[in-house]
VOGU-3710 file (C-alpha; in Angstrom, 3 decimals, decimal comma):
1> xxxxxxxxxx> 22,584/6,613/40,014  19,846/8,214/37,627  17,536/5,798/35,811  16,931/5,793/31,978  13,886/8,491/31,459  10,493/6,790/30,948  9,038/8,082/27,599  5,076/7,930/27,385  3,414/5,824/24,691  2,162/9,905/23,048
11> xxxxxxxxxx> 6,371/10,667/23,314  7,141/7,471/21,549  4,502/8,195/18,857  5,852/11,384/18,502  9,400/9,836/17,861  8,256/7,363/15,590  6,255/9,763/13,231  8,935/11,971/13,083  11,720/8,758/12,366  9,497/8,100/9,469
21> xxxxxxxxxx> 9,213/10,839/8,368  13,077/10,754/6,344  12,569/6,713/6,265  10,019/4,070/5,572  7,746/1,106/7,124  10,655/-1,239/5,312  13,928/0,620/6,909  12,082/1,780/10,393  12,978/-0,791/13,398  11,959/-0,488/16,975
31> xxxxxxxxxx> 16,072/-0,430/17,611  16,311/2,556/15,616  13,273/4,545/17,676  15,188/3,312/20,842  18,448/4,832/19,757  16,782/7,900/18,814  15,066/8,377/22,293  18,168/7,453/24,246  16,868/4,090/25,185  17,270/0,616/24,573
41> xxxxxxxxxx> 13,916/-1,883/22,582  12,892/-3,495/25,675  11,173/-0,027/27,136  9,288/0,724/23,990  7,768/-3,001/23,856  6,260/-2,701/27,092  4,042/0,230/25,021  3,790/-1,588/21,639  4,078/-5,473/21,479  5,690/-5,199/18,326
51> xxxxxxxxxx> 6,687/-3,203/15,394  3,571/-3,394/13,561  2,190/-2,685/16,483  3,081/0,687/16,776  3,879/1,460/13,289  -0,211/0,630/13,252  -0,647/2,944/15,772  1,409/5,981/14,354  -0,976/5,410/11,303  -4,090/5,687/13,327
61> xxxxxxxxxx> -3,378/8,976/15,029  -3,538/10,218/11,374  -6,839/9,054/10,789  -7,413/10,931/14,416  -5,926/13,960/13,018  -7,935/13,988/10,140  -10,793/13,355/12,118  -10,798/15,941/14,481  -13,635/18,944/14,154  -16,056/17,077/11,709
71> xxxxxxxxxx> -19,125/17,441/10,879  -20,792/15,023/8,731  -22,989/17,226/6,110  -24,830/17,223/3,183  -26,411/13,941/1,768  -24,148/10,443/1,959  -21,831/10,806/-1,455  -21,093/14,551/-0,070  -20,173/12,871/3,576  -17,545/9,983/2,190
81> xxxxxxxxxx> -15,879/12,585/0,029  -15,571/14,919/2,601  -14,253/12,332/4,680  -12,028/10,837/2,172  -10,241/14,047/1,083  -10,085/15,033/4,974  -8,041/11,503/5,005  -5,955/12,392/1,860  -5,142/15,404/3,119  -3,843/14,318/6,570
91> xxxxxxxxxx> -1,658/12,056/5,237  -0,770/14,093/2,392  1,491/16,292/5,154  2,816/13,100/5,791  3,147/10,792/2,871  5,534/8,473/4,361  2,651/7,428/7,207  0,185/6,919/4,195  2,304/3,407/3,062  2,381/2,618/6,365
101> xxxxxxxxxx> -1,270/2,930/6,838  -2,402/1,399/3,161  0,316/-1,876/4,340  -0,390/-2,074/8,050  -4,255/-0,331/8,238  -5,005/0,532/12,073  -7,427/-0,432/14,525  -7,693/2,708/17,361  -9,883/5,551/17,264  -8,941/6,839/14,467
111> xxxxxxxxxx> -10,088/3,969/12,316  -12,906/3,536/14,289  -14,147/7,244/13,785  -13,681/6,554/10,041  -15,068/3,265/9,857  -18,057/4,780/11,895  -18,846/7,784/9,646  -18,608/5,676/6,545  -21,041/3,038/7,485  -23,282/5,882/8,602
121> xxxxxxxxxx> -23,676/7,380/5,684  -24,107/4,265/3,411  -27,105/3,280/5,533  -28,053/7,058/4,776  -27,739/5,791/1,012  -30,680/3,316/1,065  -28,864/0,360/0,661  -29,519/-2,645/2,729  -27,476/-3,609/5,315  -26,648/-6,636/4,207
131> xxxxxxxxxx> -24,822/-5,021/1,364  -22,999/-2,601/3,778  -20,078/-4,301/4,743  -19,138/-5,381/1,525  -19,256/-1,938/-0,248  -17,254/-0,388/2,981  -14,689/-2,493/2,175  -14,410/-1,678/-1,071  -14,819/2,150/-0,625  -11,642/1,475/2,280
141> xxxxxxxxxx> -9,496/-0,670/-0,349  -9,827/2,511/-2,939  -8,938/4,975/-0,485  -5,920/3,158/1,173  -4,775/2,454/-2,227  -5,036/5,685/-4,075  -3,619/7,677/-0,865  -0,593/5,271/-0,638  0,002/5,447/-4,376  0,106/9,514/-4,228
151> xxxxxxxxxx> 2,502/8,880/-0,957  4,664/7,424/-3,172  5,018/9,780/-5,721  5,175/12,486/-3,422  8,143/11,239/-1,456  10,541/10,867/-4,176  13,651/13,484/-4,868  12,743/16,061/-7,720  15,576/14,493/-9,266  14,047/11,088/-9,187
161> xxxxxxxxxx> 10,813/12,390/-10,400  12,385/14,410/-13,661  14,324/10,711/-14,480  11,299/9,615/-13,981  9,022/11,306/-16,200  12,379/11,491/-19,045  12,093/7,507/-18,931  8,181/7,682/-19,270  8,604/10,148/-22,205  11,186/7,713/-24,099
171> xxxxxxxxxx> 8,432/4,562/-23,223  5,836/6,475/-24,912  7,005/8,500/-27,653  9,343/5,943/-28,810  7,022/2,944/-28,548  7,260/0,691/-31,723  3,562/1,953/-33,870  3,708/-1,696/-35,325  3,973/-3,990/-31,952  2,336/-0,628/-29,492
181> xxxxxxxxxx> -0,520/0,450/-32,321  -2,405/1,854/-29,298  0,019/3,124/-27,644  1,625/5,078/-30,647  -1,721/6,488/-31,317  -2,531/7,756/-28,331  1,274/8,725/-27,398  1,473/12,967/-27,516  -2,120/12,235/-25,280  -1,228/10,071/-22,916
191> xxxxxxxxxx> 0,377/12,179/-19,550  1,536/10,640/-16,697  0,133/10,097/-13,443  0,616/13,513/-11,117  -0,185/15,671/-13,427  -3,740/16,763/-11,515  -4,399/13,610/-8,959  -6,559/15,275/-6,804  -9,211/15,662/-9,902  -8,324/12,019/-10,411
201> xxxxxxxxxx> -9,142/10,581/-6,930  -11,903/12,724/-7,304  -13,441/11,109/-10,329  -12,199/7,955/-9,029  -14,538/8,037/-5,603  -17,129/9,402/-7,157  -17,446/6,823/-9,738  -17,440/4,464/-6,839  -19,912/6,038/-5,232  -22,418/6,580/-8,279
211> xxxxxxxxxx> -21,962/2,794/-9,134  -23,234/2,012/-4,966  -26,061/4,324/-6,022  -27,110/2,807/-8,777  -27,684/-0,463/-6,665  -29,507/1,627/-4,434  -33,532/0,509/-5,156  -36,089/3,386/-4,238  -38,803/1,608/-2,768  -42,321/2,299/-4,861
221> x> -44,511/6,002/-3,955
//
């Protein structure tokens, strides 16, 4: 009698990613990878102890991905971005792995080589270290947060997203001028988010970045 194939931790990785990639975190169950390799949930948990278990570790090969070939350069603002939109961009190609990641976080190489480069460069900034930990963490809550917001956006149906956008258009343009004074004003103006958010996360970082510098105190010539 022939045993039940033994799928390798990378092979159940694999079969995760891809499960998620027409679900989500909330729908995705350790039954459901089993029944898609052929197997049954007890094989897979002697890999993963649980389902956030792996579901962290399907995030952090992204972070892995995104990490692989580079090169830290120019000064410390120039490094995070780089690294940031490297991250955005990895899980861009897979936006269902960026809720995932921005719900669950990870804690295998991945996040290590991230964690790493970003603590490099803000001791490159001139800030103490004392005040390192505590602006990493606020430089990670950004990032996980605007990547898992675009994730969202970017996994909806063109059909959901033209609804969308017909029921933003109605909120706005049809907002009462005497109880929504602001809003009415500013109505025609306002667009909503997706229109360029790339320039926005942009901005975003960078703004978070200036404010660290501004902290930063040169010592005297």
């Amino acid at each position: 009698m022939t045993g039940r194939r033994r799928w390798s931790t990378e092979e159940i990785l694999d079969a995760a990613a891809e499960l998620l990639r027409t679900s989500d975190a909330e729908s995705f169950s350790v039954r459901k990878l089993a029944a898609a390799l052929g197997t049954d949930s007890s094989s897979l948990y002697r890999h993963f102890r649980s389902k956030t278990e792996l579901l962290r570790a399907v995030a952090d090969r992204i972070l892995l991905a995104a990490m692989d070939d580079y090169r830290p350069e120019g000064d410390w603002k120039q490094r995070i971005t780089a690294l940031a939109l490297r991250v955005r961009e990895a899980f861009g190609r897979q936006p269902q792995l960026a809720t995932v990641w921005g719900r669950y976080a990870s804690s295998g190489a991945g996040s290590r080589l991230v964690m790493e480069e970003v603590l490099q460069a803000l001791r490159a900034s001139g800030l103490p270290d004392e005040e390192i930990p505590a602006r990493y963490h606020r430089i990670a809550i950004l990032l996980a947060s605007l990547i898992a917001s675009e994730a969202g956006v970017s996994t909806i149906t063109p059909e959901e997203y033209e609804q969308g956008m017909e029921l933003f258009r109605v909120a706005v343009l049809g907002a009462d001028p005497e109880r929504f004074p602001a809003l009415a004003h500013f109505a025609r103006d306002v667009r909503p988010l997706g229109v360029d958010r790339r320039a926005a996360f942009e901005e975003i970082l960078a703004a978070q970045l200036a404010h660290i510098e501004a902290g930063v105190v040169t010592p005297p010539q």
